[in-house]
C-alpha positions, -999 to +999 in steps of 0.1 A: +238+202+008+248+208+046+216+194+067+216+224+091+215+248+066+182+230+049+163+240+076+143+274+080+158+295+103+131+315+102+111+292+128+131+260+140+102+247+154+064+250+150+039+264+180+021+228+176+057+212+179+065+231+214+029+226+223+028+187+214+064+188+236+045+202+267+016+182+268+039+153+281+042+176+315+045+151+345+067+125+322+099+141+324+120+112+305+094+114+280+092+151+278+131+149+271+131+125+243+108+139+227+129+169+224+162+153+216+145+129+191+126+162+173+160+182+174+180+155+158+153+147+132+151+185+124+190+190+127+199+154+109+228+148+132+242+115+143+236+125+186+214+149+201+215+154+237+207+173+261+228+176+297+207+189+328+218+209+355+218+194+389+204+213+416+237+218+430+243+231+399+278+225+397+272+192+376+255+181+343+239+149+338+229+133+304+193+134+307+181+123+274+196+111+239+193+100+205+229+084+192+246+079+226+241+048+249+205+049+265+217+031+295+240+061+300+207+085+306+205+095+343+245+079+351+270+097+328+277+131+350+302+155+350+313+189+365+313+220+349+351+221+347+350+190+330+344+181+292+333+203+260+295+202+274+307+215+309+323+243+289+291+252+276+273+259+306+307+272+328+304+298+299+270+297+295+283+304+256+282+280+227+309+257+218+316+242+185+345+223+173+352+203+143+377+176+153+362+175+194+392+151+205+416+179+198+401+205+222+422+211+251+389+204+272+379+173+259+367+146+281+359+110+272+333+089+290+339+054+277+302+043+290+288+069+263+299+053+235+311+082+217+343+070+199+324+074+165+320+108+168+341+136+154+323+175+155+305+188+190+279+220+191+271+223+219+245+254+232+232+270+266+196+259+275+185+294+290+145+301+306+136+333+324+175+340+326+188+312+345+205+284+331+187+250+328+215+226+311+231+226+278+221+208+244+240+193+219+245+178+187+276+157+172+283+141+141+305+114+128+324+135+101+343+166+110+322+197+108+328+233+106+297+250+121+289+279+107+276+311+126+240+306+112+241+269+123+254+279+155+223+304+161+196+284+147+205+256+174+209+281+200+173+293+188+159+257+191+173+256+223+155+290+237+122+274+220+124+247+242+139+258+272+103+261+288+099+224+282+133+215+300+131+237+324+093+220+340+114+186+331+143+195+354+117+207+381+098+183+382+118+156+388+151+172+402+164+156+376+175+121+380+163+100+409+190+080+429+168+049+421+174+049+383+212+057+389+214+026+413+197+004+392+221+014+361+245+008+386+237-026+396+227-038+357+261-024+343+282-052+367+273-091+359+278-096+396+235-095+396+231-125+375+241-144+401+230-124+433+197-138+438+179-111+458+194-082+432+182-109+394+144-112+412+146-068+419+148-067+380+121-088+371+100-074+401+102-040+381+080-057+353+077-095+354+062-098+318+088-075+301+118-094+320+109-127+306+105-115+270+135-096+272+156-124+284+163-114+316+185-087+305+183-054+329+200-036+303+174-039+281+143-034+310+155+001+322+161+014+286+128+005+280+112+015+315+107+054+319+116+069+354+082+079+361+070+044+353+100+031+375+089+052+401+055+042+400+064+007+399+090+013+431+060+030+447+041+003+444+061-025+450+078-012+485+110-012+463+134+014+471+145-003+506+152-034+479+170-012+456+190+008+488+203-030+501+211-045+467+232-013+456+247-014+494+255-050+487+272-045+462+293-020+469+302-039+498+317-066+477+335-051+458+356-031+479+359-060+499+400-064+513+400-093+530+390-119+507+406-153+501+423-142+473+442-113+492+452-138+521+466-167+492+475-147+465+489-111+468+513-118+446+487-112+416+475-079+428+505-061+407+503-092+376+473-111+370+458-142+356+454-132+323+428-159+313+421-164+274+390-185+266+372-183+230+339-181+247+322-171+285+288-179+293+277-159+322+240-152+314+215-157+288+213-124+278+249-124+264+251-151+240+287-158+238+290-194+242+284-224+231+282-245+256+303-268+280+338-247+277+322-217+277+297-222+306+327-233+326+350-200+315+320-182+326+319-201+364+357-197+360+354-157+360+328-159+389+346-177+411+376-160+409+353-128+413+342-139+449+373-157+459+392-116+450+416-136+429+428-110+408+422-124+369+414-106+339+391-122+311+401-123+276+374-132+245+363-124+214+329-106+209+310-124+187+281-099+168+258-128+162+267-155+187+260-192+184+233-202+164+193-199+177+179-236+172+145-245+162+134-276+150+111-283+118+082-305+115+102-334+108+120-329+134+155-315+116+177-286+130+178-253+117+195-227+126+193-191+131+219-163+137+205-130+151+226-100+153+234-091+189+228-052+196+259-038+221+239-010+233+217-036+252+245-051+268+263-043+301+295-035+279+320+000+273+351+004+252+382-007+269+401+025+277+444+020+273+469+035+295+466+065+271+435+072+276+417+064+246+393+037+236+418+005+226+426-002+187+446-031+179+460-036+143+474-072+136+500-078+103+494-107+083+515-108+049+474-109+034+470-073+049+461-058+085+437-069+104+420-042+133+401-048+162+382-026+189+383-039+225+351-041+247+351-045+288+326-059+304+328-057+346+320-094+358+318-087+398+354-075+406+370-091+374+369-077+339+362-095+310+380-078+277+359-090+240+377-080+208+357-071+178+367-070+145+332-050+135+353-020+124+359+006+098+394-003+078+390-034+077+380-057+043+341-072+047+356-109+052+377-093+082+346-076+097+329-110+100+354-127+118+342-124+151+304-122+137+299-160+146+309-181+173+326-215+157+312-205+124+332-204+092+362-224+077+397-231+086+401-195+074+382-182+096+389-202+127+428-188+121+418-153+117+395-155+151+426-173+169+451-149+159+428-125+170+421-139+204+457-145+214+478-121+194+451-095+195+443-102+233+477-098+243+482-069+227+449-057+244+466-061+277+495-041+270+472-013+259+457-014+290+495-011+307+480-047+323+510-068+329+499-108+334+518-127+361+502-161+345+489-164+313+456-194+316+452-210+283+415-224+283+420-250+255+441-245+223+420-217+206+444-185+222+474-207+219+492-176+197+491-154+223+525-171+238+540-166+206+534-127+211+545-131+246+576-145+237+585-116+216+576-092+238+603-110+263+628-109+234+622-066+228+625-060+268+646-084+279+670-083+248+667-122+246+669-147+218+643-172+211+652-203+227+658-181+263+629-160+261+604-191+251+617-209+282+611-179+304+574-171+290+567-209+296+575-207+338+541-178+333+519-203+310+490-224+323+472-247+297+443-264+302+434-294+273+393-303+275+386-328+252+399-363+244+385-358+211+406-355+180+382-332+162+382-310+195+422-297+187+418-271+160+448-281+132+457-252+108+478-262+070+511-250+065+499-220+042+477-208+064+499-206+097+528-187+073+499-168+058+487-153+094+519-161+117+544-151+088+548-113+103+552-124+138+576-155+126+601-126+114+600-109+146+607-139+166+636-146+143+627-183+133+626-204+102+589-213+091+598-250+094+608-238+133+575-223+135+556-260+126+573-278+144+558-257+179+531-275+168+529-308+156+532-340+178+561-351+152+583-324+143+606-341+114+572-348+098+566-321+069+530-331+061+519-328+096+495-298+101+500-272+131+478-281+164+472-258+184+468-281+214+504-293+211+518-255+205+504-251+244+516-280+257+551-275+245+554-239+256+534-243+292+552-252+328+516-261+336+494-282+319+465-303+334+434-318+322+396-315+336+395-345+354+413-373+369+405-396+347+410-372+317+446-365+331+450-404+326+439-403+289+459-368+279+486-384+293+483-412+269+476-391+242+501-367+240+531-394+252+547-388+220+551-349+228+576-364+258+604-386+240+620-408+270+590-407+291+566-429+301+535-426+301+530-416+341+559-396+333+540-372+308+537-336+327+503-333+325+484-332+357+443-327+363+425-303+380+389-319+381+360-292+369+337-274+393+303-252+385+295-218+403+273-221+433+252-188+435+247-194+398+236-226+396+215-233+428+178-228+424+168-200+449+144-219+469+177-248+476+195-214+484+166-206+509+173-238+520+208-235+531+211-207+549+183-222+571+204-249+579+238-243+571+240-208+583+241-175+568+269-164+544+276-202+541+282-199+498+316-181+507+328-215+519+314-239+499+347-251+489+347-266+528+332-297+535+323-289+572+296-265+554+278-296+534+274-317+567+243-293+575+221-313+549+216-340+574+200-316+595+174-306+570+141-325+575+133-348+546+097-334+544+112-300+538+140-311+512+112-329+494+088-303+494+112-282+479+126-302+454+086-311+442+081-269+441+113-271+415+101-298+395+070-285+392+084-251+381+103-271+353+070-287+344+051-253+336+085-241+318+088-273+296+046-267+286+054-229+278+080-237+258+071-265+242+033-249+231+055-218+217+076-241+195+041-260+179+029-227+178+056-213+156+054-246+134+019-235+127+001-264+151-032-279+151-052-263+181-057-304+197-020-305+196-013-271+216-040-288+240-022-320+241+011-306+251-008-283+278-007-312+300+025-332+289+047-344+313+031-355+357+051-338+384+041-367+399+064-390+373+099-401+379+118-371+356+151-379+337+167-349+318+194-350+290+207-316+280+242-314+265+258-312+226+244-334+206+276-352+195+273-387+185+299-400+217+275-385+240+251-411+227+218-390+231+199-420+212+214-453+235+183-453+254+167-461+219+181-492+216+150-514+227+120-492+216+096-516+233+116-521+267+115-486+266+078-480+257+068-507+285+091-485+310+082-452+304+037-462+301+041-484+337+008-465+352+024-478+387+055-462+382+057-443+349+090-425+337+090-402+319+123-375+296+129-343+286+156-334+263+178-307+251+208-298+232+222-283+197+245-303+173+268-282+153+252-270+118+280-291+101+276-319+123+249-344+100+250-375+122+250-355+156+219-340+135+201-371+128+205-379+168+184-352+174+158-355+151+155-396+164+148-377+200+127-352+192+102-377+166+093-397+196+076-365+205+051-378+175+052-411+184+025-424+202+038-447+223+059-417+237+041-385+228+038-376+259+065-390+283+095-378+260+100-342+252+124-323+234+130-284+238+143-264+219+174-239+218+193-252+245+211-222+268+218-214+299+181-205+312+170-240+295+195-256+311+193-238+342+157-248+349+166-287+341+198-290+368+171-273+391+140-297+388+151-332+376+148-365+398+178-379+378+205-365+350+210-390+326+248-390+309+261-417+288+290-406+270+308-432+253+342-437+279+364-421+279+356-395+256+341-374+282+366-354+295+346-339+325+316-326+319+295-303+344+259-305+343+255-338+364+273-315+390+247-284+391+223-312+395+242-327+427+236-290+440+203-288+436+192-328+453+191-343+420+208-377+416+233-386+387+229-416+364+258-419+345+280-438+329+318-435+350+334-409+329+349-376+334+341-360+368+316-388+379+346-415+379+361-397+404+329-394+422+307-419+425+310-438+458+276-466+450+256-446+470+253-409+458+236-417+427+238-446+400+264-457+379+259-476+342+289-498+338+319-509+360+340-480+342+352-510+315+352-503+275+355-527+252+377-525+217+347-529+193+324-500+197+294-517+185+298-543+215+305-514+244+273-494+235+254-525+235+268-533+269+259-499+280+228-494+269+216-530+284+232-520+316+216-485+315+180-505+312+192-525+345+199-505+365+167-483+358+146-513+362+164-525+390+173-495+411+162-458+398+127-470+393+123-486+425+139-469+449+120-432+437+084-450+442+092-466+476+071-444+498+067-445+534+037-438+552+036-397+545+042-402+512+080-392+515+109-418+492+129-420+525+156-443+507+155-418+474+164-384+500+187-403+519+206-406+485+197-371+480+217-355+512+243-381+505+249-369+471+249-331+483+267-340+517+302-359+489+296-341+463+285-301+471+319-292+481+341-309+456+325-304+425+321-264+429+342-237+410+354-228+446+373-253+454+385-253+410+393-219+409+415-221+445+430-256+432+443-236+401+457-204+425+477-225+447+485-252+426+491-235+389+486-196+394+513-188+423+536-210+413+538-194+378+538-163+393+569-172+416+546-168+446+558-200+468+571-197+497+590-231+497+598-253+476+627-277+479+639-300+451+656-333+460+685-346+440+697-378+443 
């Protein structure tokens, strides 16, 4: 039966239903749902909405809906020359169309998220004579309309054109507040744009925090009546005016560093694949380490105006939720991540249309829809294999993040690099460089090589060698299990179509990627398929450039080892993002306003001697006292969930003394990183941590992968202490480790403990958000803090020697990490002076920020890889002379 015609024409609507519609009168955004929600009940269609007239009356705006994106409400406008709903009212006649895409006046607004949509009937909303806006309903199938179906709409729309019309009245219809606010939620450049994140939660403190500090999510929820009131209220439309300003200022900004260094990728740009980005909580595509620093990556380039375009995969449930059960054991949760509450739109191609990718395997094709996400003045492109016409298994491909077999892992790869690629070309995007974050996209220089071959009518071996001069690959771990290896089957199962069209054998094919190509049992690596077809490769820190160099020796026949080309460019973490707001405050006291747009400059840093060490001190005690109350709140919540005794809630009420020397450990829980070396002499330890002179006391956090048993059983030896008690109250373990977690240890800890076992750390980044925030490393001299470290800018475990029997060097360690906590952490932090104040322990504090602040920052990373990597590739360089002897 056809919906519409189940309904009585005979009365659309009842009296009481156009009465209970009225009483809402002073709520227009409540007024409106209300009608579109009873319209596309009654009418059973897939979108009702209805478009007002502004009071220029020469545009519509989307003023309420049921189907289409609610974050569009108040934003999406358009003329009345433009679109099928603009035809409507310019004809003030109704419109209906079966296949809406094919109507000459067609219009698609990629924000709405109406690609799934097929038929439009669209009617006049008419009161006293004068138009008030148009209604209209849409469906996925095609649909004739019929004249009846036509008219009863048409009806429902006289019936509550009364309503509308006091809605539209009232309120004029949209206020600019709402549309700057959409406008400021829909770029990412707020999550790290301090005055514009703490607008948000202003609106509705309560809400924000439950919400996860997602503004998509708060103004979908928050009528513009209550927004208004709350505005009112608060003094915040001169907030809201500033922030909005701000923002448009940066980014139309011309003359940034990126437009004096590197105009040569303003036409081509840094195409930048990375199988995850963590830029905020609220989007939960990342893992952790590699994803955070993708995510710092895309920032940085964003403020530096490097032009650089973002390519991911969209993962529908992201990495796992953790919680922990009574005994202390991980589980794991994956929850289903909802688009429309995300700052996301299709990805519109040079034609127009929202992008569709189709990739051959010789299993069948594989199809993908692209989503953009606008990360300050860089995009960020996610594909998503979430769509119709492809099998179930194919649809879950991109529902997990590191999840599923070898299978799987192919399928997402293929998709990331073939699939990205291709997403660029749809675009008409054409990359000058093409930055390989790790192995995972490494098939995306396969498709780049044949799209060399088609336009430049080259062979393999030529076009290969000219894709390579454009190829930047970045290796990030030392650790075998870290470089993804695919079997034979698989890679001709998945690369088989693309093989043919690169015109090489399949044997050719493995031996791209395996370390020794006349070895037929070899599997393919990923890792050594970018290394062999990059100009550029470098590793993530100095010393890691040492050990990559060692590693992959064998890739490099007749070199030695120094020989290898693979350089380092050393890691760096996002500033704005990073640093606590009151450190922020801080700064531009003393180092001068607008100073975070040269933090790459260590002139900048030199300010921290000027700071009184009262004031630093003060400040840092407001932090850790802020990550006291957040470790209590979260730590209640999780005994709370386990179904707690009432005297333990109490207990962990008061856990932790922001008095106490505080240590944090947040990172994987991967047995190298050693979470569990401070363990290794449970009574040293207990004697430490209960000193009532000068008590210590841990918090921990961090997720181990849900295959990963021993990294596991790591975890659960942390988090038991919690139940032990010698320690129940000095050690503390919280759960679900993520960006806000880890956000809010980096900004309140005394000391970052890291003890990886050397040199498996490759760089690692969270001792450096600590340096920005006054905190002082303890680590062992790995990655980024080899390299750093001068013996007075924090602590160092070790002389930076290992030892061939692993059993001997963590014993080594761990006896050396008890020294030097004994000997020097624990001492130097309770030395007071006369005011109270560590002066030896602040001194170490500006030393730390003075070294370290500008080195360690994605600034200086991101401009390192431009001048270095990026114009190079790009054949930017102005000189360049080779010497041959």
């Amino acid at each position: 039966m056809n919906p519409i015609a189940a309904v009585d024409p005979a009365r659309v609507l009842t009296l009481d239903e156009i009465g209970s519609l009225a009483s809402g009168g002073g709520k227009p955004a409540e007024t409106l749902m209300k009608v579109v929600a009873l319209l596309a009940g009654r009418f059973q269609t897939d979108v009702c909405s209805a478009y007002l007239l502004e009071p220029d009356r020469a545009n519509l705006v989307l003023a309420a809906t049921v189907g289409l994106r609610p974050q569009c409400v108040g934003t999406l406008r358009m003329a009345l020359h433009e679109g099928l709903a603009g035809l409507v009212a310019e004809q003030v006649h109704p419109v209906a169309v079966e296949q809406a895409k094919n109507h000459p006046r067609f219009k698609y607004f990629s924000e709405a998220g109406e690609e799934d949509y097929q038929s439009f009937l669209g009617v006049p909303v008419i009161d006293r004579g004068v138009l008030q806006g148009v209604l209209v309903v849409q469906t996925k199938e095609p649909r004739v309309f019929r004249e009846d179906e036509i008219r009863m709409l048409a009806q429902a729309a006289a019936q509550v054109a009364p309503v509308i019309n006091e809605a539209r009245n009232l309120d004029r219809f949209i206020a600019p507040i709402q549309e700057r606010l959409w406008t400021l939620a829909r770029n990412l450049w707020w999550c790290w744009d301090h005055d514009t994140s703490s607008l948000f939660r202003d609106i509705e403190p309560v809400r924000w925090r439950a919400l996860n500090h997602n503004p998509v999510s708060l103004l979908a929820e928050t009528s513009l009546a209550a927004l208004e009131q709350r505005a009112r209220e608060l003094v915040l439309h001169s907030r809201i005016n500033y922030a909005y300003r701000r923002q448009r200022e940066y980014l139309e900004a011309d003359r940034t560093w990126g437009a004096r260094n590197a105009g040569i990728l303003r036409p081509h740009p840094v195409a930048y694949f990375s199988a995850e980005f963590g830029l905020h909580v609220s989007i939960p595509e990342y893992s952790g380490g590699l994803g955070v620093l993708a995510g710092d990556h895309v920032k940085s380039a964003s403020d530096l105006g490097i032009p650089l375009v973002g390519i991911g995969l969209f993962y529908g449930q992201g990495y796992f939720r953790q919680y922990l059960d009574i005994n202390g054991w991980q589980q794991e949760e994956y929850i289903h991540t909802d688009v429309s509450q995300l700052p996301m739109e299709p990805a519109i191609g040079k034609n127009g249309e929202p992008v569709k990718l189709e990739i051959e395997t010789r299993s069948g094709m594989i199809h993908a829809k692209v989503w953009r996400m606008r990360v300050g003045r860089c995009d960020l492109l996610l594909l998503d294999s979430n769509v119709e016409g492809n099998a179930p298994e194919d649809r879950e491909v991109t529902s997990r993040l590191y999840g599923g077999d070898s299978r799987t892992r192919i399928r997402q790869e293929l998709l990331l690099g073939v699939g990205g690629f291709r997403a660029l070309q749809a675009m008409g995007i054409t990359p000058g460089v093409l930055h390989l974050n790790e192995g995972h996209s490494g098939f995306a220089l396969l498709e780049a090589i044949v799209r060399c071959m088609d336009d430049e009518g080259l062979n393999f071996e030529h076009a290969s060698s000219r894709v390579s001069r454009e190829v930047v690959f970045t290796t990030h771990t030392p650790v075998p299990a870290g470089h993804d290896r695919f079997h034979p089957g698989l890679v001709e199962e998945h690369l088989g179509p693309l093989r043919d069209r690169l015109g090489i054998s399949h044997e050719k094919l493995m031996e791209l990627g395996r370390e020794n190509p006349s070895n037929p049992h070899e599997e393919f690596c990923m890792t050594v398929l970018g290394l062999k077809l990059s100009r550029r490769a470098n590793a993530v820190s100095s010393l890691h450039g040492e050990v990559s160099r060692a590693m992959w020796r064998g890739l490099y026949p007749g070199k030695l080892e120094e020989e290898v080309p693979i350089g380092h460019i050393t890691n760096g973490v996002h500033v704005p993002t990073w640093l606590a707001p009151q450190m922020f405050r801080l700064y531009d006291r003393h180092f001068g306003t607008g100073w975070h747009v040269r933090s790459s400059e260590p002139e900048i840093w030199e300010g921290i001697d000027n700071v009184d060490d009262g004031e630093l001190w003060e400040t840092h005690l407001n932090l850790k006292s802020r990550l006291v109350d957040f470790v209590r709140k979260r730590t209640i919540e999780q005994a709370t969930r386990r179904n707690e005794s009432p005297e333990t809630l109490q207990k962990l009420s008061r856990i932790l003394s922001p008095d106490a020397l505080t240590i944090g450990f947040a990172r994987r829980f991967a047995t190298y990183k050693r979470a569990n070396l401070l363990l290794a002499d449970m009574e040293r330890l207990a004697s430490m941590v209960n000193d009532p002179k000068h008590p210590v006391q841990f918090i921990f956090a961090g997720k181990a992968h849900p295959r990963d048993e021993p990294g596991k059983r790591v975890l659960q030896e942390i988090a038991q202490l919690m139940r032990n008690s010698k320690f129940s109250e000095k050690f503390v373990f919280v759960e679900d480790y993520d960006i806000n977690v880890g956000r809010h240890f980096v900004q309140g800890v005394d000391v970052w403990l890291n003890n990886p076992r050397r040199p498996l750390e490759a760089s690692g980044t969270s001792g450096q958000k600590v340096v920005l925030n006054g905190g002082l490393n303890l680590s062992v001299l790995d990655g980024w803090w080899a390299e750093a470290y001068d013996g007075l800018n924090g602590f160092a475990i070790g002389t930076g020697k290992t030892h061939s029997n692993m059993d001997a060097h963590d014993a080594r360690d761990g006896a050396d990490l008890y020294r030097v906590l004994r000997d020097e952490v624990i001492p130097l932090y309770y030395q007071r002076d006369r005011d109270g104040l560590p002066r030896g322990w602040i001194k170490r504090m500006k030393r730390t920020i003075r070294t370290l602040g500008w080195r360690f920052n994605a600034d200086r990373m991101v401009m390192d890889y431009t001048l270095k990597c990026y114009i190079p590739a790009a054949g930017g360089k102005s000189s360049d002379m080779r010497v041959t002897l």
